[in-house]
C-alpha positions in Angstrom: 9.8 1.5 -3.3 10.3 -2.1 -3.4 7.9 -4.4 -4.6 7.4 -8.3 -4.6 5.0 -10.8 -6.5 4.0 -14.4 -7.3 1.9 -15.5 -9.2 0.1 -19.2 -9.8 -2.9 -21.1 -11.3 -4.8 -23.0 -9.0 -7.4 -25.8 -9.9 -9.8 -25.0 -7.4 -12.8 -22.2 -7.3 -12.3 -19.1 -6.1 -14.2 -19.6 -3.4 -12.4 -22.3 -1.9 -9.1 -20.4 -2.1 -11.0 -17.3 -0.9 -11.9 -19.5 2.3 -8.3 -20.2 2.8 -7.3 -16.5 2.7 -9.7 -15.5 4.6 -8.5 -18.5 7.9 -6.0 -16.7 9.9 -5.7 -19.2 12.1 -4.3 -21.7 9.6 -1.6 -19.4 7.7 1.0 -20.9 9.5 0.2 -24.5 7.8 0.7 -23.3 4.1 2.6 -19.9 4.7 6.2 -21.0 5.5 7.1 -17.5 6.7 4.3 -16.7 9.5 4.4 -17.9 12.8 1.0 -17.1 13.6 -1.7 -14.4 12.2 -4.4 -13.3 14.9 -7.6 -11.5 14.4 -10.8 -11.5 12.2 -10.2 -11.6 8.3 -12.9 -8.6 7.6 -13.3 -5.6 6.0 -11.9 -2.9 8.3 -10.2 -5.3 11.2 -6.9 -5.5 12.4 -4.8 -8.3 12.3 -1.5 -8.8 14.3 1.2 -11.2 12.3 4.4 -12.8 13.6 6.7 -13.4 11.2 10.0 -16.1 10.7 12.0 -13.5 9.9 11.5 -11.6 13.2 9.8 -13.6 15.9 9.5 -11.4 18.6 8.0 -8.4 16.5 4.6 -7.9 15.9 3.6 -6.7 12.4 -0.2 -4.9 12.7 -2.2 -4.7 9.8 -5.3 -3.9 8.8 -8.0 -5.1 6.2 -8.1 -1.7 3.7 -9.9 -3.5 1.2 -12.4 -6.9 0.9 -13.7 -7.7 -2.2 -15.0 -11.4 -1.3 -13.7 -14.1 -4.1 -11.7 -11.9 -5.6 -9.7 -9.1 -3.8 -8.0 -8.3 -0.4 -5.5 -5.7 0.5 -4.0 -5.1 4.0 -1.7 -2.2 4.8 0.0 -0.9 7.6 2.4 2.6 8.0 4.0 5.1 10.2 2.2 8.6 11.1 3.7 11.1 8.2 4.2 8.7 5.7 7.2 7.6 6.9 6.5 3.9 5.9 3.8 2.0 4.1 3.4 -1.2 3.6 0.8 -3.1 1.5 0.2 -7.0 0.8 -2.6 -7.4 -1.8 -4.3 -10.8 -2.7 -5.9 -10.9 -6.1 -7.8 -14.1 -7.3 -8.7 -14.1 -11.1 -11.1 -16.6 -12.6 -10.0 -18.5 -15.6 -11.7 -21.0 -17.7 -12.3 -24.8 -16.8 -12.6 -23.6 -13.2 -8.9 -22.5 -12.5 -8.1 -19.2 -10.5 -5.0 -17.0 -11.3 -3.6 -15.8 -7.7 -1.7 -12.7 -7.2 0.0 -11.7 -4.0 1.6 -8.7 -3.9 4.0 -6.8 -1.4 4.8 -3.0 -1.7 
């Protein structure tokens, strides 16, 4: 299994950065590797990506998990468990209003 992380402070409220996550639309402006994301950022819905590193390919997600301000987790796989793929965001209060932010691929 490989696995990938970053992780940063950020002097802004969780709920600012949590409104950022959560614009699909706009990913391509601060994520250098997406060429566009498509769909509703919500509990449950699917989201289609198309990434840098292949442009023609769709990558489907969906939202497993939404814990507003603090916690979202979309995954995508193969039937039989051939493939499973997870990118979890993780925002962490600190003190003097900072946020620690996780993202995490597995």
């Amino acid at each position: 299994m490989k696995m990938s992380s970053a992780t940063t402070q950020i002097n802004a409220p969780s709920e600012t950065i949590w409104a950022i996550l959560t614009d699909g639309a706009k990913y391509p402006d601060w994520d250098p590797g997406l060429i566009s994301l498509t769909g509703k950022i919500a509990p449950g819905e699917k989201l289609t990506i198309y990434a840098k590193i292949s442009p023609n390919r769709a990558f489907k997600v969906t939202v497993s998990e939404f814990v507003v301000n603090r916690k979202m987790v979309w995954g995508s796989g193969m039937p039989l468990g051939l493939f499973k793929g997870e990118r979890v965001f993780t925002l962490d209060p600190l003190p003097a209003g900072q946020v620690q932010f996780t993202i995490k691929e597995v």
